[in-house]
VOPAGU-2260 file (C-alpha; in pm, 1 decimal, decimal comma):
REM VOPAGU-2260
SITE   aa  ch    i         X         Y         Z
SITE  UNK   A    0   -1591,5   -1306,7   10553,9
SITE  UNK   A    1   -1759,9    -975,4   10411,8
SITE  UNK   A    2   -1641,3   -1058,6   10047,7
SITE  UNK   A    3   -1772,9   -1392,1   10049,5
SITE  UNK   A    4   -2107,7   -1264,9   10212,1
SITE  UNK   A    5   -2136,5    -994,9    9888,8
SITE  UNK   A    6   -2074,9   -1265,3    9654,7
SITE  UNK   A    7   -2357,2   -1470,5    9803,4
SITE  UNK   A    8   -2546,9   -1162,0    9826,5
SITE  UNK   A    9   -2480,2   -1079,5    9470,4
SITE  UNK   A   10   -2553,7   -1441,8    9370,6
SITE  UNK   A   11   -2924,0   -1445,1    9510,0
SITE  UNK   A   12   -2989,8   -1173,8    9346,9
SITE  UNK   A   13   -2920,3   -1279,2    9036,0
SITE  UNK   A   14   -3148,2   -1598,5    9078,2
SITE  UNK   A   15   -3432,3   -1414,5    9199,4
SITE  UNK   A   16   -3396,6   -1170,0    8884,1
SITE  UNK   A   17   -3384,7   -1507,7    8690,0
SITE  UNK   A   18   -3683,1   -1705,4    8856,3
SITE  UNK   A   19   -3883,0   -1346,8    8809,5
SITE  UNK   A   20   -3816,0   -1312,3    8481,9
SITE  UNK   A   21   -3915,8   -1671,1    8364,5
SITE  UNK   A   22   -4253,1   -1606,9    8556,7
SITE  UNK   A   23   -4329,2   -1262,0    8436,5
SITE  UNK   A   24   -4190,9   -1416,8    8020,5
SITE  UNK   A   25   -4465,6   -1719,7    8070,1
SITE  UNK   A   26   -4761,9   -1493,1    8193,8
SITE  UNK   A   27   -4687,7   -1292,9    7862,7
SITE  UNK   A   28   -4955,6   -1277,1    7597,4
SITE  UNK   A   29   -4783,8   -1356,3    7273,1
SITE  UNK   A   30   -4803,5   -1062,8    6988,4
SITE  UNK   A   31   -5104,0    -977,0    6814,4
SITE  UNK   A   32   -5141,0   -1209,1    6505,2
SITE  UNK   A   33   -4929,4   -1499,5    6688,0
SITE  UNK   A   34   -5176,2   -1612,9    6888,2
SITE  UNK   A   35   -5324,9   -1924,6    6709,1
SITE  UNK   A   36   -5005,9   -1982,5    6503,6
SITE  UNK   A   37   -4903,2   -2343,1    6505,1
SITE  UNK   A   38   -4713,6   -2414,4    6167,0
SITE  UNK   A   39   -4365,0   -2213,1    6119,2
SITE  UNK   A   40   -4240,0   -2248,1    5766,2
SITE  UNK   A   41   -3909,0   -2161,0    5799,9
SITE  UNK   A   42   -3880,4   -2433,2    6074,7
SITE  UNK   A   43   -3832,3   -2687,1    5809,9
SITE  UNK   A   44   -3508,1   -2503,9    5667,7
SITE  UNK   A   45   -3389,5   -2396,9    6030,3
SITE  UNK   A   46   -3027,7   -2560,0    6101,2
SITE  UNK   A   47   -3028,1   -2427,0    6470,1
SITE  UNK   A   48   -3099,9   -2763,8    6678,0
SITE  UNK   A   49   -3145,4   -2578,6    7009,7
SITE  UNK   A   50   -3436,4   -2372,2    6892,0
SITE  UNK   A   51   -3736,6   -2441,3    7123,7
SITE  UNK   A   52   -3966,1   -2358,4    6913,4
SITE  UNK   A   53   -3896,8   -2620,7    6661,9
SITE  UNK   A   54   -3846,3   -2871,5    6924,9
SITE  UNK   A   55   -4167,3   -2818,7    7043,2
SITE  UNK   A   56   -4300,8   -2845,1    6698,1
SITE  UNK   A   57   -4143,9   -3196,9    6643,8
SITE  UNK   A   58   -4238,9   -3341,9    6973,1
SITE  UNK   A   59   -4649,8   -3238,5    6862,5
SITE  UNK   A   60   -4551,6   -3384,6    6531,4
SITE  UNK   A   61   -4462,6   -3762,0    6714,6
SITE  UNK   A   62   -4775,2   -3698,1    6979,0
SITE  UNK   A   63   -5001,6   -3642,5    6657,0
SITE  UNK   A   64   -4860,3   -3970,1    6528,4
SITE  UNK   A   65   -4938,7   -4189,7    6844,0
């Protein structure tokens, strides 16, 4: 019973550390200079379909067009 209770252990930790994280990464500022930036060039010629940042970008394109 005392291996399975570390691995629980040791898996609650690692969730808190996650949920933490994903709190303290939204409450940060973005850099100086990024701030107002809504147009990302290089987005266009990006081949990486899991980037966030450019799926964000097309789903403001389609709300601008409604």
């Amino acid at each position: 019973m005392g291996p399975v209770l570390i691995g629980i252990g040791i898996l609650a930790v690692l969730i808190v550390l996650f949920a933490v994280s994903l709190y303290l990464n939204a409450k940060t500022s973005p850099p100086e200079g990024c701030e107002h930036q809504k147009v990302f060039p290089a987005c266009a010629s990006c081949s990486e379909h899991s980037c966030l940042v450019k799926a964000s970008l097309e789903m403001k394109k389609q709300h601008d067009r409604q």
